[in-house]
C-alpha positions in Angstrom: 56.0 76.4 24.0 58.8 74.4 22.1 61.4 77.2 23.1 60.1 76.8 26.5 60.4 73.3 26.7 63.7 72.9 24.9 65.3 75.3 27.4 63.6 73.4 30.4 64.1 70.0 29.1 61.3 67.0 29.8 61.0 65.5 32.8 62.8 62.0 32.4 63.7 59.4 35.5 66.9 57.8 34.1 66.5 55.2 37.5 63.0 54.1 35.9 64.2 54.3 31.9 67.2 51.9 33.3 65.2 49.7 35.5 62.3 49.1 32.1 65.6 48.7 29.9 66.8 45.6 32.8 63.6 44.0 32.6 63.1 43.9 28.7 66.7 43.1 28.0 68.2 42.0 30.7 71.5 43.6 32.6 73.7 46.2 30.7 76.3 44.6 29.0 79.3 45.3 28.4 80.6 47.2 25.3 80.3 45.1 22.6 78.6 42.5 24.0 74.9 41.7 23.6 72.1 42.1 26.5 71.1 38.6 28.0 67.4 38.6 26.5 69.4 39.1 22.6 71.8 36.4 23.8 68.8 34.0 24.6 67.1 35.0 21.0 70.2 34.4 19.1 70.5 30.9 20.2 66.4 30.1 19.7 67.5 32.1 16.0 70.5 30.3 15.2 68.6 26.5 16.2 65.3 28.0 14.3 67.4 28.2 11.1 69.8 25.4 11.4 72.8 28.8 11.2 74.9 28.1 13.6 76.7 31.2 13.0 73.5 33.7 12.0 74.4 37.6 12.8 70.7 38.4 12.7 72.0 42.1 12.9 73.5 41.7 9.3 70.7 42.3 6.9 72.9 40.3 4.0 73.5 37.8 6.4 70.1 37.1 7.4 68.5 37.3 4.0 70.9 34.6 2.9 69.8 32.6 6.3 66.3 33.2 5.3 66.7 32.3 1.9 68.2 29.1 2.8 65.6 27.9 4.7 63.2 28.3 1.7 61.5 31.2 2.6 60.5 33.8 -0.9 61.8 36.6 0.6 63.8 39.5 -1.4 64.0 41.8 2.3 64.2 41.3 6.1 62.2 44.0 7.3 59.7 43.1 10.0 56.2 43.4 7.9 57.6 41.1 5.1 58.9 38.0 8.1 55.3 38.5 9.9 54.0 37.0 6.9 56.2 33.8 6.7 55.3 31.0 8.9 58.7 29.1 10.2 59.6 28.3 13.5 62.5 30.8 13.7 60.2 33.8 12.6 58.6 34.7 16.4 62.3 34.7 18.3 63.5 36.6 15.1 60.9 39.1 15.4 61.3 39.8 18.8 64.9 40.4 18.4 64.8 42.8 16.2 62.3 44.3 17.9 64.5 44.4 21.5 66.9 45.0 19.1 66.0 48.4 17.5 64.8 49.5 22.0 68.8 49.2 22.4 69.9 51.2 19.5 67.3 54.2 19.5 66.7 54.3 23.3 68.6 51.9 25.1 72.0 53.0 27.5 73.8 55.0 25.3 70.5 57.1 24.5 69.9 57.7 28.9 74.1 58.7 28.7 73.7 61.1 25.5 70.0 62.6 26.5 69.5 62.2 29.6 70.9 64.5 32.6 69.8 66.3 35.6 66.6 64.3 35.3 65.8 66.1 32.1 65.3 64.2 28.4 67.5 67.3 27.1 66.7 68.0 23.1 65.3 71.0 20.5 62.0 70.8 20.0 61.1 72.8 16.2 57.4 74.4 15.7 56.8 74.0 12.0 59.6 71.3 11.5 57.8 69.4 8.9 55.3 70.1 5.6 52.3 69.6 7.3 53.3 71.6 9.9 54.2 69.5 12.7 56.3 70.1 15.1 60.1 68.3 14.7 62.9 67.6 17.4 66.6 67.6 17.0 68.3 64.9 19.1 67.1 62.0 20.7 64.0 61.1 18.7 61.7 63.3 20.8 58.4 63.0 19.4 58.9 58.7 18.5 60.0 57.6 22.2 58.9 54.1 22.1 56.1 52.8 24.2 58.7 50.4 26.1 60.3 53.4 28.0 58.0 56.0 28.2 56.9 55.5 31.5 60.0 57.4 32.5 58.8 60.1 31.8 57.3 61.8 35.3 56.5 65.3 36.2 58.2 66.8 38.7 56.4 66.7 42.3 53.8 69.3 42.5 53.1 69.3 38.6 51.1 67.4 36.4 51.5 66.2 32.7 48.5 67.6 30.7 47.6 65.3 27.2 46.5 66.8 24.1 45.4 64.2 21.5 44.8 66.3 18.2 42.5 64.0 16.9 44.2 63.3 13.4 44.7 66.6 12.9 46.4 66.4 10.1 44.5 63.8 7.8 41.0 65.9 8.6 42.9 68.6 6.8 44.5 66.9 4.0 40.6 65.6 3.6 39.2 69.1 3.1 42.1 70.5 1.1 41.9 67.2 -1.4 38.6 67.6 -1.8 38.3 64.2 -1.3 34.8 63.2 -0.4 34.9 59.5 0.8 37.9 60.5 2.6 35.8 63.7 4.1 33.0 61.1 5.2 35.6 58.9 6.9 37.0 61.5 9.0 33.4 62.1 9.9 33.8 59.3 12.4 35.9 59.2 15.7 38.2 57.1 14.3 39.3 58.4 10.9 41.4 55.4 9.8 38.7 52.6 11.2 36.5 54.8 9.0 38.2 54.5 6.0 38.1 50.6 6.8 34.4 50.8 7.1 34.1 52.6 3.8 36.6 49.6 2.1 39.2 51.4 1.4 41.6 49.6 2.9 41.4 45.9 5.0 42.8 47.1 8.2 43.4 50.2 10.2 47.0 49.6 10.2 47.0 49.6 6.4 44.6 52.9 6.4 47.4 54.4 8.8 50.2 54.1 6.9 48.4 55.0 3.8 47.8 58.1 4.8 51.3 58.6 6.5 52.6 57.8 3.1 50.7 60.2 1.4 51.2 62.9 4.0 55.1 62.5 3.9 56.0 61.4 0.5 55.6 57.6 1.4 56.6 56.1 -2.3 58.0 52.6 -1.1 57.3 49.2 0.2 53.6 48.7 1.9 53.1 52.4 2.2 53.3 53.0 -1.8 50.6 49.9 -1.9 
């Protein structure tokens, strides 16, 4: 199946992936110049944090920005400024959410992926410890939800879904040995069961637990 569908390539409609891209961020720009909807964040960013020259794309930059403004941070990523409360957190975090959709999957990704109406990448059975499958090129198998409506079958075919259930964590349960873990995955919803056992305060947090553990997760919220 992966030969198969790397040598066929995935149905993709550039025309929809371009028009969802427009709506979100605005017209493309030109090289070097940031979409409209960045351009609008930067100046609600920039007045937020009294920074009237703030590169919110420099990390040192914006920890210094941050920092400023009193916040006890030590790191910019997203999980640590959803916990501060300051009136330029929400335009930040949507920046560098819009932000990251332009640089994994914005125009440059439709010119370097996308031709012939195919998403054209290498799809790898067994790519991964667990067993997974991997891709090579394009970030395959973490297409955002922002875009993925591009992808269409063709007229006269239909997609078919296969959810696997947590697959992988059901396995890791048995092979572990692990019996709260084992009556957690007894549930629909492994990782709400493994908030119902108290485990952990929030699916989220049983998620990326588990990721972490699965994939060598030894840092940041993951290692908590």
């Amino acid at each position: 199946m992966a030969a198969e569908m790397t040598h066929a390539g995935l149905p993709w409609r550039a025309d929809v992936h371009g028009r969802l891209l427009t709506e979100l961020l605005g017209p493309r720009p030109a090289p070097g110049q940031r979409p409209a909807a960045l351009e609008r964040l930067l100046a609600e960013i920039r007045a937020g944090f009294r920074a009237p020259t703030l590169n919110p794309d420099s990390p040192g930059d914006l920890l210094r920005a941050l920092q400023a403004a009193g916040l006890p941070v030590s790191d910019t990523r997203s999980w640590t400024l959803q916990e501060l409360d300051h009136p330029g957190i929400p335009a930040l975090l949507e920046y560098k959410k819009l932000s990251r959709l332009l640089q994994a999957n914005g125009w440059n990704w439709l010119d370097a992926w996308v031709r012939d109406g195919r998403f054209r990448t290498w799809f790898l059975p067994g790519g991964v410890v667990t067993g997974r499958w991997a891709a090579t090129g394009g970030g395959a198998l973490s297409v955002p939800m922002q875009v993925r409506p591009a992808a269409i079958a063709d007229d006269g075919w239909r997609f078919v879904v296969a959810d696997v259930a947590q697959l992988e964590p059901r396995v890791l349960a048995g092979m572990s040995g692990d019996t709260a873990m084992a009556a957690a995955a007894r549930s629909a919803d492994l990782y709400q069961g493994m908030v119902a056992g108290g485990a952990v305060a929030t699916r989220a947090d049983a998620k990326l637990g588990i990721l972490g553990a699965m994939y060598g997760g030894t840092r940041g919220r993951a290692a908590a």
